[in-house]
Each structure stands twice: as structure tokens, then as C-alpha cells.
mmCIF file as Biopython writes it, N, C-alpha, C and O atoms, coordinates in Angstrom:
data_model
#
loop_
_atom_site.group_PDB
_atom_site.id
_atom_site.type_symbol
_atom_site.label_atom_id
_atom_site.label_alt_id
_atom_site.label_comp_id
_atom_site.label_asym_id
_atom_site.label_entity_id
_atom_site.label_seq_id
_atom_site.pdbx_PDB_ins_code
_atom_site.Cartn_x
_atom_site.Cartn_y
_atom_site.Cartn_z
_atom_site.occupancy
_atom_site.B_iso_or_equiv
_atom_site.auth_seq_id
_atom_site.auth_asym_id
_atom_site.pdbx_PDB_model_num
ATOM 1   N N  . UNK A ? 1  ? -58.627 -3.088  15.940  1.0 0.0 1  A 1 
ATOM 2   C CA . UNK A ? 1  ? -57.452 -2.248  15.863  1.0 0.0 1  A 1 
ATOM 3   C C  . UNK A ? 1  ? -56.591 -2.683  14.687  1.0 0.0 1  A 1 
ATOM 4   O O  . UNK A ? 1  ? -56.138 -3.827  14.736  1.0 0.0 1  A 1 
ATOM 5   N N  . UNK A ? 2  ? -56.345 -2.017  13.771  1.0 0.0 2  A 1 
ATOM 6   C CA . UNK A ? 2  ? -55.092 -1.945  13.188  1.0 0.0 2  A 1 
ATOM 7   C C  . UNK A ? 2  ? -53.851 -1.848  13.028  1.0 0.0 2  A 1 
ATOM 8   O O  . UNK A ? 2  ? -53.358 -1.027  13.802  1.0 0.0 2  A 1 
ATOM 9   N N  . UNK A ? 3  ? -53.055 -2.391  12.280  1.0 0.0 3  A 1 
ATOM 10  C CA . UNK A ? 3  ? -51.356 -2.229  12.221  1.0 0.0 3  A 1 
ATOM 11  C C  . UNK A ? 3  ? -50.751 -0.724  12.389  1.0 0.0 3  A 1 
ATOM 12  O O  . UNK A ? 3  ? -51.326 0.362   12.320  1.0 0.0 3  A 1 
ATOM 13  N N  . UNK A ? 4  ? -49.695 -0.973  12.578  1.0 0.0 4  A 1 
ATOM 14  C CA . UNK A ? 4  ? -49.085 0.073   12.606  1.0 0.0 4  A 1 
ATOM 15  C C  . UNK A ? 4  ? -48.461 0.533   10.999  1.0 0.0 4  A 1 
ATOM 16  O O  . UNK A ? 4  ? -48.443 -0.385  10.178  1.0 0.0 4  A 1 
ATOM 17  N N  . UNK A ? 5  ? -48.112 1.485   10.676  1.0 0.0 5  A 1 
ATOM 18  C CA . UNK A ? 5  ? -48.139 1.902   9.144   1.0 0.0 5  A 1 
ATOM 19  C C  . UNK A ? 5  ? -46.529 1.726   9.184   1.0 0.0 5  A 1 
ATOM 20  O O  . UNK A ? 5  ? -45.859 2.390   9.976   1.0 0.0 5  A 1 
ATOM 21  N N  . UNK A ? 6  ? -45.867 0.678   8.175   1.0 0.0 6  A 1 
ATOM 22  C CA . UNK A ? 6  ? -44.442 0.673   8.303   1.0 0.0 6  A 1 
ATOM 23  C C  . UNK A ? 6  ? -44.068 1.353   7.649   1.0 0.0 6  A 1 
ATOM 24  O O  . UNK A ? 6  ? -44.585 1.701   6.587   1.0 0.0 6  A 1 
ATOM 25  N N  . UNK A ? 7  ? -42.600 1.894   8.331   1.0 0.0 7  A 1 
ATOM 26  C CA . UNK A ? 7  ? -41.633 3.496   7.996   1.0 0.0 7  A 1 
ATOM 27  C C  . UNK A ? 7  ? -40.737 2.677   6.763   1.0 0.0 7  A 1 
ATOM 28  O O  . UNK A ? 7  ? -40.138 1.646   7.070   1.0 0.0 7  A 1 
ATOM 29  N N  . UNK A ? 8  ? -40.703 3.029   5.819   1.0 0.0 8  A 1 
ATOM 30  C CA . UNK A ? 8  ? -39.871 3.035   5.116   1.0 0.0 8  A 1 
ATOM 31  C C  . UNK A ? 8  ? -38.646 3.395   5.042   1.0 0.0 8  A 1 
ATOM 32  O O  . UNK A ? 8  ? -38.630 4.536   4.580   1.0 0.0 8  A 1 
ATOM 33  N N  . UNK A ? 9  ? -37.663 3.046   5.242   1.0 0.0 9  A 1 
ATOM 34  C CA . UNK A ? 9  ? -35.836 3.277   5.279   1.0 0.0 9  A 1 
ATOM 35  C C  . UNK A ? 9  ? -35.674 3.686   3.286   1.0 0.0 9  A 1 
ATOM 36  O O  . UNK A ? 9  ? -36.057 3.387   2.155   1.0 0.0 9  A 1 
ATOM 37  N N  . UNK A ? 10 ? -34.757 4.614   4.147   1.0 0.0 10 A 1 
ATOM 38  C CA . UNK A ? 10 ? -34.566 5.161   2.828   1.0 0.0 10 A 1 
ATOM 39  C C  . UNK A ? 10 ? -33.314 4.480   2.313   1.0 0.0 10 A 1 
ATOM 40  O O  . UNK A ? 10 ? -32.573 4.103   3.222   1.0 0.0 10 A 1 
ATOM 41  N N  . UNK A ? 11 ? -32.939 4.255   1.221   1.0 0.0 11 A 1 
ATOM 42  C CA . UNK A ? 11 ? -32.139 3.432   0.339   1.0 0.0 11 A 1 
ATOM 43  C C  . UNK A ? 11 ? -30.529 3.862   0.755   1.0 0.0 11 A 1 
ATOM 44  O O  . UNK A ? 11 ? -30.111 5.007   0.923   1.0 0.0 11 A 1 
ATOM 45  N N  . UNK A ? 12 ? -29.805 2.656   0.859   1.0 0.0 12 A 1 
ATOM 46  C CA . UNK A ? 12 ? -28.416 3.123   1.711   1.0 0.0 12 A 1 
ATOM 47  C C  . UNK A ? 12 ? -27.728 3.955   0.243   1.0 0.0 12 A 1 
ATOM 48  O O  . UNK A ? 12 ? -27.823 3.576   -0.924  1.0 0.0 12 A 1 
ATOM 49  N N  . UNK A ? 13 ? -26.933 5.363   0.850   1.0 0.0 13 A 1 
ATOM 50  C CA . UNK A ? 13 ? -26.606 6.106   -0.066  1.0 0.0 13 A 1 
ATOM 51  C C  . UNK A ? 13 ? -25.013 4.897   -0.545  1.0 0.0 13 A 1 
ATOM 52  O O  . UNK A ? 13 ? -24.287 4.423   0.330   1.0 0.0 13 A 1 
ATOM 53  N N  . UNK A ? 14 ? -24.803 4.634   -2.092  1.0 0.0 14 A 1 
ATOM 54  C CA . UNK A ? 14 ? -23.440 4.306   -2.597  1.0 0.0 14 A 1 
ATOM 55  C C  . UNK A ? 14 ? -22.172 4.686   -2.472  1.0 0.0 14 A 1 
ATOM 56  O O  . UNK A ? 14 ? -21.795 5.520   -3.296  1.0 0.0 14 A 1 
ATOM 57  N N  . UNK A ? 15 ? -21.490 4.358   -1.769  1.0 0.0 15 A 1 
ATOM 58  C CA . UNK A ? 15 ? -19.929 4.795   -1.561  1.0 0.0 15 A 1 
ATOM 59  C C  . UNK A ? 15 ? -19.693 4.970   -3.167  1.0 0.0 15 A 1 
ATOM 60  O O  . UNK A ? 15 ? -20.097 4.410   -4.186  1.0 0.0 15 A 1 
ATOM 61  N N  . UNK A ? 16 ? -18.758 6.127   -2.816  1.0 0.0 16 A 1 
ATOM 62  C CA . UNK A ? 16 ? -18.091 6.524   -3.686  1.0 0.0 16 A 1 
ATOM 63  C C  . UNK A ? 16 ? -16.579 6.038   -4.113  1.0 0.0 16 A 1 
ATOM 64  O O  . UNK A ? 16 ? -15.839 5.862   -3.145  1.0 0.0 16 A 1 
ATOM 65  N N  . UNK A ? 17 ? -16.103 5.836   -5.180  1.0 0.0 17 A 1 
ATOM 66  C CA . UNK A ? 17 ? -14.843 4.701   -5.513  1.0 0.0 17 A 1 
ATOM 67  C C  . UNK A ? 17 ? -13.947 5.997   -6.274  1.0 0.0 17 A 1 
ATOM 68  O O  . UNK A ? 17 ? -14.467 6.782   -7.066  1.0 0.0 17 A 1 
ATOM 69  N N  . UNK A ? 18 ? -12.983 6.024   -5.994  1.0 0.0 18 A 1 
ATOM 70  C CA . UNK A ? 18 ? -12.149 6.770   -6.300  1.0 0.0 18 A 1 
ATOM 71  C C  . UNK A ? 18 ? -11.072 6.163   -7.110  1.0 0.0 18 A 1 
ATOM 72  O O  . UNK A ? 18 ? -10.550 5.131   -6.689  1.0 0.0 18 A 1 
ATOM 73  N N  . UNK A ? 19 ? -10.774 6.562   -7.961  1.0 0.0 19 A 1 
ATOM 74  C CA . UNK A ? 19 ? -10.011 5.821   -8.889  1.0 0.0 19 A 1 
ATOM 75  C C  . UNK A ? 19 ? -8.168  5.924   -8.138  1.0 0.0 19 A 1 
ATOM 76  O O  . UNK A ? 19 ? -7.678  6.898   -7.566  1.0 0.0 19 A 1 
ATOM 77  N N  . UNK A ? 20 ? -7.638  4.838   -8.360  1.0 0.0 20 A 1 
ATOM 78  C CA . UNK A ? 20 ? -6.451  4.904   -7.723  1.0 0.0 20 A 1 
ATOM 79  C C  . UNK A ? 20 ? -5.115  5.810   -8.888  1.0 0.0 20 A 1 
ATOM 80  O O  . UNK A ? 20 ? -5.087  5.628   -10.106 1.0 0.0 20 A 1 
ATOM 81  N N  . UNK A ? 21 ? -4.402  6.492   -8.331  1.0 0.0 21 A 1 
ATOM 82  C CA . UNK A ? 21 ? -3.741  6.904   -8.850  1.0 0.0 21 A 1 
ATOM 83  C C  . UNK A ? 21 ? -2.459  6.275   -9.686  1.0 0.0 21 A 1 
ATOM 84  O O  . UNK A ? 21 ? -1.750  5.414   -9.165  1.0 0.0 21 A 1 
ATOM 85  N N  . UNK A ? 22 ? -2.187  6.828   -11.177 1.0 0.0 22 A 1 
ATOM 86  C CA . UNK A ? 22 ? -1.858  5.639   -12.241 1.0 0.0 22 A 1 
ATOM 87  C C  . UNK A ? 22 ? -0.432  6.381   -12.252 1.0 0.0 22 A 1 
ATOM 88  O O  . UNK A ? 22 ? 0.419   5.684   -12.803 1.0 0.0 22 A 1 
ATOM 89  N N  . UNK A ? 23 ? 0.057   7.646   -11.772 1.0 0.0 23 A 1 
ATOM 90  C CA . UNK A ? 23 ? 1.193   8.115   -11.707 1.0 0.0 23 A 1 
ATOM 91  C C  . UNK A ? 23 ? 2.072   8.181   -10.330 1.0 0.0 23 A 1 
ATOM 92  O O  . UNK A ? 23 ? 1.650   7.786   -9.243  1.0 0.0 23 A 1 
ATOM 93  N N  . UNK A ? 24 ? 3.286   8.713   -10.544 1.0 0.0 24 A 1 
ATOM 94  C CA . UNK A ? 24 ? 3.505   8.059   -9.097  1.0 0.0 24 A 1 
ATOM 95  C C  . UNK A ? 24 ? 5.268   8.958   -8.891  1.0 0.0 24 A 1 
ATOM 96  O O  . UNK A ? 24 ? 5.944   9.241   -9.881  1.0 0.0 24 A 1 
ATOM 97  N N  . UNK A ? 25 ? 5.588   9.179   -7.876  1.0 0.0 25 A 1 
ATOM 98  C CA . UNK A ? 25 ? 7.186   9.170   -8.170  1.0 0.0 25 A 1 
ATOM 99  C C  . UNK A ? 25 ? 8.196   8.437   -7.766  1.0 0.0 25 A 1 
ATOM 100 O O  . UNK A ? 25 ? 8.296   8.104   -6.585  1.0 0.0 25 A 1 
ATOM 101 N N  . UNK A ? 26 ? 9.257   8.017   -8.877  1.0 0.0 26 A 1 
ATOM 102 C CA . UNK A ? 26 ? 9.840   7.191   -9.031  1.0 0.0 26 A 1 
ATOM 103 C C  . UNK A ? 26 ? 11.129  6.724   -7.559  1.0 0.0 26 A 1 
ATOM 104 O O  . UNK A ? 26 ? 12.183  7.254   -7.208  1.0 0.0 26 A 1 
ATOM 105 N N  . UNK A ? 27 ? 10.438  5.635   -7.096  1.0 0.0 27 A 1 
ATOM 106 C CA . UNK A ? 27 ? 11.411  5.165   -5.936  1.0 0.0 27 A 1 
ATOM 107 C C  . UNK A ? 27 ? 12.663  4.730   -6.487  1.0 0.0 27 A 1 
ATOM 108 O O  . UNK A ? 27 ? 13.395  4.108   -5.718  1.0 0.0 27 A 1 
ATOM 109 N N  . UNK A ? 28 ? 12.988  4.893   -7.448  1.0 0.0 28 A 1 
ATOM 110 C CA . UNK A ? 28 ? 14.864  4.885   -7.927  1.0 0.0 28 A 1 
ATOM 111 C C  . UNK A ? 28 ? 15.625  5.895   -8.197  1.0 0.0 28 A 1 
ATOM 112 O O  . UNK A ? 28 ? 16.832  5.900   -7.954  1.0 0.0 28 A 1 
ATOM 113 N N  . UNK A ? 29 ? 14.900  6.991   -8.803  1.0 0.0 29 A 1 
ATOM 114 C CA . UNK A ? 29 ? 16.070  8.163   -9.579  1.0 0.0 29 A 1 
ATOM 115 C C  . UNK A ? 29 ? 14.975  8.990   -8.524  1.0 0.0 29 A 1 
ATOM 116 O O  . UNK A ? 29 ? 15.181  10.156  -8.861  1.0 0.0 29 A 1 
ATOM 117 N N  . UNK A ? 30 ? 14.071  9.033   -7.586  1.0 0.0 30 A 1 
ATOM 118 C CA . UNK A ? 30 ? 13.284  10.046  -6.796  1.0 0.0 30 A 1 
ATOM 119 C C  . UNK A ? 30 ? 12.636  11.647  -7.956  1.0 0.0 30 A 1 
ATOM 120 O O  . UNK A ? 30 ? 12.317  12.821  -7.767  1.0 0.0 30 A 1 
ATOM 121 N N  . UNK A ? 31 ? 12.728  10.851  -8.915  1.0 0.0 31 A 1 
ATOM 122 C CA . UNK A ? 31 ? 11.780  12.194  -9.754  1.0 0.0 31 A 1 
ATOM 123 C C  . UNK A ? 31 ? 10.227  12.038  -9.640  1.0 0.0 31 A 1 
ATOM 124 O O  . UNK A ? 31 ? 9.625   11.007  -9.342  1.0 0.0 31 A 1 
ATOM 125 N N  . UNK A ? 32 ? 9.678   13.305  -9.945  1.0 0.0 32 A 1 
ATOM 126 C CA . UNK A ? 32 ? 7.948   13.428  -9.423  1.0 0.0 32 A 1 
ATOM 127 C C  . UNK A ? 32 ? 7.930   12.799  -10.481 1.0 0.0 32 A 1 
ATOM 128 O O  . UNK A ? 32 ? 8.878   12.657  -11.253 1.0 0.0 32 A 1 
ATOM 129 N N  . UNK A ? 33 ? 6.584   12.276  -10.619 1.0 0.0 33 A 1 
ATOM 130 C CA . UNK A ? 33 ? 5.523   12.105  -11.431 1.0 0.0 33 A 1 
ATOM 131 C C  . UNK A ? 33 ? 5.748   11.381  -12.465 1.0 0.0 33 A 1 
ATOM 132 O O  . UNK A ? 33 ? 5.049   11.441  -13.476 1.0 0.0 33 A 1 
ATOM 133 N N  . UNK A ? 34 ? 6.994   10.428  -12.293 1.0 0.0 34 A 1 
ATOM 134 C CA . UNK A ? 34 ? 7.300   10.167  -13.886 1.0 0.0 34 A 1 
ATOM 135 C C  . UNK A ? 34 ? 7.146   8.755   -14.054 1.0 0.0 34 A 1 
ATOM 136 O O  . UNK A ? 34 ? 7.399   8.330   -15.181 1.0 0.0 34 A 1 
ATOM 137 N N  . UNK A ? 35 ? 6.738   7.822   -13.063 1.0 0.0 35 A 1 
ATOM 138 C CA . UNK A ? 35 ? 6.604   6.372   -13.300 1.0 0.0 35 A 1 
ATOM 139 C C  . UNK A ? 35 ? 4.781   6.032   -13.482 1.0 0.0 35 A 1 
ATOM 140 O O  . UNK A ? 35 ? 3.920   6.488   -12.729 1.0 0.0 35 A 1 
ATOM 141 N N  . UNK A ? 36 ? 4.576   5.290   -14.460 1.0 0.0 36 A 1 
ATOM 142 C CA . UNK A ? 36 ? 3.335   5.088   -14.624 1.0 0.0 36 A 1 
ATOM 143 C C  . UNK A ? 36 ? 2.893   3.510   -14.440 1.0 0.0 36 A 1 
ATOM 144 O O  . UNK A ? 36 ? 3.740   2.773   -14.946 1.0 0.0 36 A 1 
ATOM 145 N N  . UNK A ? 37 ? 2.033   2.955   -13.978 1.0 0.0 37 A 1 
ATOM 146 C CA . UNK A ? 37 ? 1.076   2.014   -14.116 1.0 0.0 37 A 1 
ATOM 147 C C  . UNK A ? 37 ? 0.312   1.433   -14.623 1.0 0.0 37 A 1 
ATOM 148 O O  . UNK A ? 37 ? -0.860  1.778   -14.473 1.0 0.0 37 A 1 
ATOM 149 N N  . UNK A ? 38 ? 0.569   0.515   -15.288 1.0 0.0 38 A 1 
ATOM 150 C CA . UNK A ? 38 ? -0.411  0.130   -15.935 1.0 0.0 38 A 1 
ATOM 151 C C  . UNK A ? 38 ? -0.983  -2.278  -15.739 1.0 0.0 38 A 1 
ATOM 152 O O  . UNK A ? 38 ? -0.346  -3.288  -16.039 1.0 0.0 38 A 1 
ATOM 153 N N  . UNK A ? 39 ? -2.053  -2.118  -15.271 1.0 0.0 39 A 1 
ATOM 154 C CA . UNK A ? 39 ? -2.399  -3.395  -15.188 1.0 0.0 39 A 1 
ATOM 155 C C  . UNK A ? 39 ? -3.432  -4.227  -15.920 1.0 0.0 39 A 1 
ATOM 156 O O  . UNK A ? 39 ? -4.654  -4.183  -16.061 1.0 0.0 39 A 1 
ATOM 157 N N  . UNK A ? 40 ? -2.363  -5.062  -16.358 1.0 0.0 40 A 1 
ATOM 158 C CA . UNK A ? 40 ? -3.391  -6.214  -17.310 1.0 0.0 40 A 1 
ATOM 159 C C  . UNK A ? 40 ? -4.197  -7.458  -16.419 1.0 0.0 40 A 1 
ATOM 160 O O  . UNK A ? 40 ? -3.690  -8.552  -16.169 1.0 0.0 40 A 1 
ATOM 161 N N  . UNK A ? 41 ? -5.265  -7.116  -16.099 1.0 0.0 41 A 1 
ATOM 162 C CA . UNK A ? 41 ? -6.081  -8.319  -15.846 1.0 0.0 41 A 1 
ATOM 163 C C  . UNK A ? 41 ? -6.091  -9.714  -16.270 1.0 0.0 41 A 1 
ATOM 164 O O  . UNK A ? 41 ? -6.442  -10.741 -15.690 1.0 0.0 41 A 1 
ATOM 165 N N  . UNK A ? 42 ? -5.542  -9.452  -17.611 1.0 0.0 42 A 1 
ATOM 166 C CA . UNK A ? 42 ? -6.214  -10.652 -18.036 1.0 0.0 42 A 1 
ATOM 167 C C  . UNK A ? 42 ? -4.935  -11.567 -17.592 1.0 0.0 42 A 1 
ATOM 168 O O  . UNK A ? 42 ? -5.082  -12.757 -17.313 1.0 0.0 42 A 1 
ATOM 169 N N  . UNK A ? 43 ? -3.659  -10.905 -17.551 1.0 0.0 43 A 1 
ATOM 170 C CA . UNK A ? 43 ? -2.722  -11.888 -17.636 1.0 0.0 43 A 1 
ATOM 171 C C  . UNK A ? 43 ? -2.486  -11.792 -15.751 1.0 0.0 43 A 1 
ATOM 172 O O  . UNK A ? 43 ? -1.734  -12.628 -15.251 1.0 0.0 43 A 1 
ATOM 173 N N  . UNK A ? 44 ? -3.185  -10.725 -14.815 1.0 0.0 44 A 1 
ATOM 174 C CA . UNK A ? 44 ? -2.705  -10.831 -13.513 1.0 0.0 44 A 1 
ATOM 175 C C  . UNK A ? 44 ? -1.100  -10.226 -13.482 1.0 0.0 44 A 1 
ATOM 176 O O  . UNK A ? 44 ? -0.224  -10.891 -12.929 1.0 0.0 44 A 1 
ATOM 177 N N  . UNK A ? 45 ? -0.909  -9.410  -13.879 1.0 0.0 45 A 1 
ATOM 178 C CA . UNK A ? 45 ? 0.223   -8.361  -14.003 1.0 0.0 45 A 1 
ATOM 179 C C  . UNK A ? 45 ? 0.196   -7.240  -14.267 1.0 0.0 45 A 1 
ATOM 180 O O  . UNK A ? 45 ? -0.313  -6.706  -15.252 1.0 0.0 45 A 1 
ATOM 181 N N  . UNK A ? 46 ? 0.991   -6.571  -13.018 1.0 0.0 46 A 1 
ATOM 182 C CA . UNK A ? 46 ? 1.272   -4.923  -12.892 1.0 0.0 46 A 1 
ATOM 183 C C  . UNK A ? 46 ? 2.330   -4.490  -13.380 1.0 0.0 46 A 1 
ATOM 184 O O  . UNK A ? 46 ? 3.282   -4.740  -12.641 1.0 0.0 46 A 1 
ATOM 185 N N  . UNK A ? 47 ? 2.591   -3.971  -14.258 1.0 0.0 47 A 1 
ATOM 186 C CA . UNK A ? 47 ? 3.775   -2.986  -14.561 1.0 0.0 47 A 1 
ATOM 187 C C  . UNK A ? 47 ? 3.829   -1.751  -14.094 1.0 0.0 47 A 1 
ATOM 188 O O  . UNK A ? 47 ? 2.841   -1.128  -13.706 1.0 0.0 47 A 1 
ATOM 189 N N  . UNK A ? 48 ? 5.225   -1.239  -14.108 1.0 0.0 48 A 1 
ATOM 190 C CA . UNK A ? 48 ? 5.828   -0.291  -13.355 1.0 0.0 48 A 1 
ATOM 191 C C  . UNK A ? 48 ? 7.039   0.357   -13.731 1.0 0.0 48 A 1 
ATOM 192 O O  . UNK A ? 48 ? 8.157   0.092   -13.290 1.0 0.0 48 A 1 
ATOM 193 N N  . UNK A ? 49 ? 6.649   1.514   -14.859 1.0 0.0 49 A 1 
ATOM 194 C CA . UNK A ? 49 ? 7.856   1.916   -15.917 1.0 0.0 49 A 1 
ATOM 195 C C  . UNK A ? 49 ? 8.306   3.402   -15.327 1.0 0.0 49 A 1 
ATOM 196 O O  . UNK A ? 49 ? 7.401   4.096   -14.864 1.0 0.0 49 A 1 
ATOM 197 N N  . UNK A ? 50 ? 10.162  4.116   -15.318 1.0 0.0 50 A 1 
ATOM 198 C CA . UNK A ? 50 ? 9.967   5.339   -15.139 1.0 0.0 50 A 1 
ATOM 199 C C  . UNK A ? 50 ? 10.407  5.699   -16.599 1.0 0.0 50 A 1 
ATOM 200 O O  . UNK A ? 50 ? 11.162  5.040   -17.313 1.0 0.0 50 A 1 
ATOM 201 N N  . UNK A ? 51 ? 9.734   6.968   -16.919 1.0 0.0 51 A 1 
ATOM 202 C CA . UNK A ? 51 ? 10.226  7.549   -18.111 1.0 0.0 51 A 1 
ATOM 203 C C  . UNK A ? 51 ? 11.319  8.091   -17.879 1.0 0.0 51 A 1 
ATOM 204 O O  . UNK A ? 51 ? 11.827  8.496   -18.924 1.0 0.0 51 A 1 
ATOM 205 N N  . UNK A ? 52 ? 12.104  8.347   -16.714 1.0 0.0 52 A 1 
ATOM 206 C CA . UNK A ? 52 ? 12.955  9.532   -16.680 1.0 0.0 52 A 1 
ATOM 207 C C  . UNK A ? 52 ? 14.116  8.188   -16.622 1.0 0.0 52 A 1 
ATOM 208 O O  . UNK A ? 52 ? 14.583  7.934   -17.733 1.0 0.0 52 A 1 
ATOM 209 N N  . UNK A ? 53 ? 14.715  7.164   -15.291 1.0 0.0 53 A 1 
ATOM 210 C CA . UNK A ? 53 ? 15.434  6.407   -15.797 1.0 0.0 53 A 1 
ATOM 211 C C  . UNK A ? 53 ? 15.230  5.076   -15.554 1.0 0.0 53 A 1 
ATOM 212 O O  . UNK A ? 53 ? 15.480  4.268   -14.660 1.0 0.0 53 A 1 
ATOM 213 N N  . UNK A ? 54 ? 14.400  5.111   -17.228 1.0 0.0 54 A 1 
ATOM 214 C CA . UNK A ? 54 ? 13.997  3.565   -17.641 1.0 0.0 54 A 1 
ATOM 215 C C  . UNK A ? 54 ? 14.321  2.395   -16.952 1.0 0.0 54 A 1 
ATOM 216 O O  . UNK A ? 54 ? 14.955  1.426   -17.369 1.0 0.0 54 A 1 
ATOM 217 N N  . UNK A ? 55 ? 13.763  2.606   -15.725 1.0 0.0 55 A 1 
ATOM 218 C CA . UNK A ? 55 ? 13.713  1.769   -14.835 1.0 0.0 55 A 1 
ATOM 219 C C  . UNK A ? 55 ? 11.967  0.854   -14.734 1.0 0.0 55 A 1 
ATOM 220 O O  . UNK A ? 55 ? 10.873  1.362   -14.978 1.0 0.0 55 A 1 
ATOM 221 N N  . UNK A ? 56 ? 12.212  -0.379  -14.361 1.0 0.0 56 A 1 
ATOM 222 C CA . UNK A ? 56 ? 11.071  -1.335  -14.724 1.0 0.0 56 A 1 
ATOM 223 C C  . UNK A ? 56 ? 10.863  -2.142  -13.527 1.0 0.0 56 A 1 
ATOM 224 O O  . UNK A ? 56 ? 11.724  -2.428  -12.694 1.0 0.0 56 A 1 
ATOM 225 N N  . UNK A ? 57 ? 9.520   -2.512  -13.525 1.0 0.0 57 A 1 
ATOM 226 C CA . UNK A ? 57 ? 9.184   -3.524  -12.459 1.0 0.0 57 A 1 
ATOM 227 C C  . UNK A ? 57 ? 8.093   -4.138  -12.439 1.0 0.0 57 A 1 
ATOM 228 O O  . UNK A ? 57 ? 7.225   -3.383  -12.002 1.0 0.0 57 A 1 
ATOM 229 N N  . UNK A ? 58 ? 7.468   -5.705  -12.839 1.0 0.0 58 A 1 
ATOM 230 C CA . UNK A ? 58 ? 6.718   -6.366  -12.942 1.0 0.0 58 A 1 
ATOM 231 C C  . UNK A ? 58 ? 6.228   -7.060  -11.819 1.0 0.0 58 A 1 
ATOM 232 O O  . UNK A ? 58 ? 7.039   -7.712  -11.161 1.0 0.0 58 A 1 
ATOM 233 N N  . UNK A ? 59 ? 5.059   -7.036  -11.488 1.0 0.0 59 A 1 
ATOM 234 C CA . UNK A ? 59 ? 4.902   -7.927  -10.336 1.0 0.0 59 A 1 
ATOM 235 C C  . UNK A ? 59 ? 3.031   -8.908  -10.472 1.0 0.0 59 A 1 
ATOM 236 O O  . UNK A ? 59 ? 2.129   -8.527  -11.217 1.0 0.0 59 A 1 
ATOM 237 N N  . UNK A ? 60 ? 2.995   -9.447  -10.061 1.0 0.0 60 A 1 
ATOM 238 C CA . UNK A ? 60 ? 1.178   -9.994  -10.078 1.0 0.0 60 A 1 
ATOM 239 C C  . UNK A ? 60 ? 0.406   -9.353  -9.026  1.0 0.0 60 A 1 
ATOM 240 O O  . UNK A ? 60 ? 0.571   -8.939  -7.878  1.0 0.0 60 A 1 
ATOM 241 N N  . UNK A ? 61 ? -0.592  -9.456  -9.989  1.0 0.0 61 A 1 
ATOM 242 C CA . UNK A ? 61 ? -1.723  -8.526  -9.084  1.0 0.0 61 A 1 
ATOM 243 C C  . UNK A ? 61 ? -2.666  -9.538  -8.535  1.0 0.0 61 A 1 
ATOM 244 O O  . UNK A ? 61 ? -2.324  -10.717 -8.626  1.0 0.0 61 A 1 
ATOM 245 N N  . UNK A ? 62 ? -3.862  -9.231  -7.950  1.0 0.0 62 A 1 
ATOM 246 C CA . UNK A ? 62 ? -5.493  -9.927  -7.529  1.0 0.0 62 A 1 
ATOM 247 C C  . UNK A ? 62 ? -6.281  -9.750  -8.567  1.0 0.0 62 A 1 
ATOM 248 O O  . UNK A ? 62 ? -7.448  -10.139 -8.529  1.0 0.0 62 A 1 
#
């Protein structure tokens, strides 16, 4: 008697990564869309600028 013929599993499908959103509205003057994000890795810091009133906020990231 022979083995049994093994089932092959099919390859786990990749989650999908959604990029996080880099705009935002501003928790000081409450205008849409006008504070942006931007993070430097290398130094482990997030910035956090509004265009409308040039308001700022630095903090460290992971």
C-alpha cells in the first residue's frame, strides 16, 4: 500500500498596507485639511505643521 498524495495549501494571500494618511485637520484653528505630516526616520521625529495658523508640533516616533 501506498501513501497518501499530500494536498497542497495554497500560499497565504498578503495583507494589504494602506498607507496612513499625511493630511489631517488642524486640532488648533479646527480647519480641514490643512496640517501636514511629515516623518524623518533617520532622526526618529514627527512633525506637525498647519498652513492655515502656523501652528507646529514635534514629537518622536518608533
Amino acid at each position: 500500500m501506498g501513501r497518501r498524495k499530500k494536498a497542497n495549501k495554497p500560499p497565504p494571500k498578503r495583507k494589504i498596507i494602506e498607507k496612513l494618511d499625511s493630511v489631517f485637520n488642524c486640532p488648533f484653528c479646527n480647519h480641514e485639511k490643512s496640517c501636514e505630516v511629515k516623518m524623518d526616520r533617520q532622526r526618529n521625529t514627527g512633525y506637525v505643521t498647519c498652513r492655515v495658523c502656523l501652528e507646529d508640533f514635534q514629537t518622536s516616533i518608533n
